[in-house]
C-alpha positions in Angstrom: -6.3 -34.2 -159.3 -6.6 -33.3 -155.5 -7.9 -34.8 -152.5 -10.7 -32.4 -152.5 -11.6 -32.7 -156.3 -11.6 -36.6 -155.7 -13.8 -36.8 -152.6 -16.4 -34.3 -154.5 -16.4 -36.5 -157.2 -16.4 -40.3 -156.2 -18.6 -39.0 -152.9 -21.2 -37.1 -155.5 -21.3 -40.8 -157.7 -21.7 -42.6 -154.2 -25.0 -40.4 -153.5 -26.1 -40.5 -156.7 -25.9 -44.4 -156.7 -28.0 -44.3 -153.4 -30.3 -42.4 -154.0 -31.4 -43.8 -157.4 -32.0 -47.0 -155.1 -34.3 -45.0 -153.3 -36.0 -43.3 -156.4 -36.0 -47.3 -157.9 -38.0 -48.5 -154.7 -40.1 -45.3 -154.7 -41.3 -46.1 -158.1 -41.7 -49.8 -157.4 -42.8 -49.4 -154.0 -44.4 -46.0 -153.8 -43.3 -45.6 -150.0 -42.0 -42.3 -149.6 -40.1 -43.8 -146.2 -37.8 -45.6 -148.8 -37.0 -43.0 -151.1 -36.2 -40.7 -147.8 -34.2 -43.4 -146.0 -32.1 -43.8 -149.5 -31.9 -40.0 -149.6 -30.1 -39.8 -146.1 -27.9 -42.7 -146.7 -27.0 -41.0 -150.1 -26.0 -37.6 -147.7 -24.4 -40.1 -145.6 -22.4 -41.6 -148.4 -20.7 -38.9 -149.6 -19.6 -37.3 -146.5 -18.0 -41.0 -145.4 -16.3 -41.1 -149.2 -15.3 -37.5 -148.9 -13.8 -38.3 -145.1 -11.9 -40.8 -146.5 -10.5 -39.5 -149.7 -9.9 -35.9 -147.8 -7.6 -38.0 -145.4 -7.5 -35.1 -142.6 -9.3 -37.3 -139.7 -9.9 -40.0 -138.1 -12.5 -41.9 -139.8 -11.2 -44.0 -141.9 -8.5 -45.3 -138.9 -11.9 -45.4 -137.2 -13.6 -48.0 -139.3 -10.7 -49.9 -139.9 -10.0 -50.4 -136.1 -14.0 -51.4 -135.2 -13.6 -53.6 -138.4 -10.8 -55.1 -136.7 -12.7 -56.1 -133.5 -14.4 -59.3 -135.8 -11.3 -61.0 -136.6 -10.3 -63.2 -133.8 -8.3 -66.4 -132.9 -10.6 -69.7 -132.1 -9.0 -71.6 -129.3 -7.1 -74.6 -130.3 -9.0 -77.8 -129.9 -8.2 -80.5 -128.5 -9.0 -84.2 -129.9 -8.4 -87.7 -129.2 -7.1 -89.4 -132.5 -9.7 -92.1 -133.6 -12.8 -91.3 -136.0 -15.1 -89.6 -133.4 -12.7 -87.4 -131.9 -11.7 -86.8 -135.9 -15.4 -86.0 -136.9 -15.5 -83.8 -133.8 -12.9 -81.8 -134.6 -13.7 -81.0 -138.1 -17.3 -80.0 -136.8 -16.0 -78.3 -134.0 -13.1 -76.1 -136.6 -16.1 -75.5 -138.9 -18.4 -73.8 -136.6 -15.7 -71.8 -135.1 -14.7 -70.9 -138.7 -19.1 -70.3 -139.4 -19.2 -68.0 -136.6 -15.9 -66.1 -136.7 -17.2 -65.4 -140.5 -20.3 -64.1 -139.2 -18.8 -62.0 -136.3 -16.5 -60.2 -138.9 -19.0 -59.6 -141.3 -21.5 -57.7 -138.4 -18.3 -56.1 -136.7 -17.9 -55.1 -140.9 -21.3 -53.4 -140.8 -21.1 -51.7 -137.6 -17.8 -50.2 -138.9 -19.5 -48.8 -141.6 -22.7 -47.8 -139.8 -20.2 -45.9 -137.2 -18.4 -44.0 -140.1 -21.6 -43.1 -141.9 -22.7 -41.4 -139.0 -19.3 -40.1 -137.4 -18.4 -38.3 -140.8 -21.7 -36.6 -140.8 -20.1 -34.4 -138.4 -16.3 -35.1 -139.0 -16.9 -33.7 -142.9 -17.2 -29.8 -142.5 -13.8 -29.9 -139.9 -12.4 -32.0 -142.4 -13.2 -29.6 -145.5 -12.4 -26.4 -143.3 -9.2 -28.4 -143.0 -8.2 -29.3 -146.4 -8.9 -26.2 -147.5 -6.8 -23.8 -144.9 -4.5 -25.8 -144.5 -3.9 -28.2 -147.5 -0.6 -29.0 -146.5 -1.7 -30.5 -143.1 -2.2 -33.9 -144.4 -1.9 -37.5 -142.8 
């Protein structure tokens, strides 16, 4: 199976899975905003999956570097050694540890958000690509 044949078919499942979300709130809801918001995100989607199976371009080295960005080093602490400085420490570790967690999971969600809209144009280069040149890849 080829690059090409794989991104068609796990980026058609992709916006099939979104957009029966949207139909799902549309029929719960009947708010035509949700079942057109699902609709884009299900174009959306499949050009990401198909930009990343196709692996022509930049996208997926694109998300993983922004994804990247969330996964820093806390400073080292430092701590006098009696059960205050103790309790302080732990505290202190756990917030850092809270709050790294959180900063990776939103620089994890603008990664994504970034590739869902880069790929919207990076898809037909990338498909003009694989298919004149199939022999051009990364």
């Amino acid at each position: 199976m080829t690059n090409r044949v794989k991104s068609f078919v796990f980026g058609g499942v992709t916006a099939v899975a979104l957009v029966t979300v949207g139909i799902v709130f549309f029929v719960l809801n009947s708010n035509v905003i949700d079942l057109l918001v699902w609709g884009v995100l299900g174009v959306l989607g499949f050009t990401l999956v198909s930009c990343l199976l196709l692996d022509n371009n930049f996208v997926g080295e694109m998300i993983e570097s922004v994804f990247s960005w969330g996964f820093v080093t806390a400073p080292g602490l430092i701590f006098e050694l009696d059960l205050d400085g103790i309790i302080w420490f732990l505290t202190v570790k756990l917030l850092f540890w809270i709050l790294g967690f959180l900063f990776a999971c939103l620089c994890g969600i603008f990664a994504i958000l970034l590739g869902l809209m880069v790929s919207f144009f990076v898809y037909p280069f990338a498909l003009y690509k694989n298919v004149k040149h199939p022999e051009d890849i990364n």
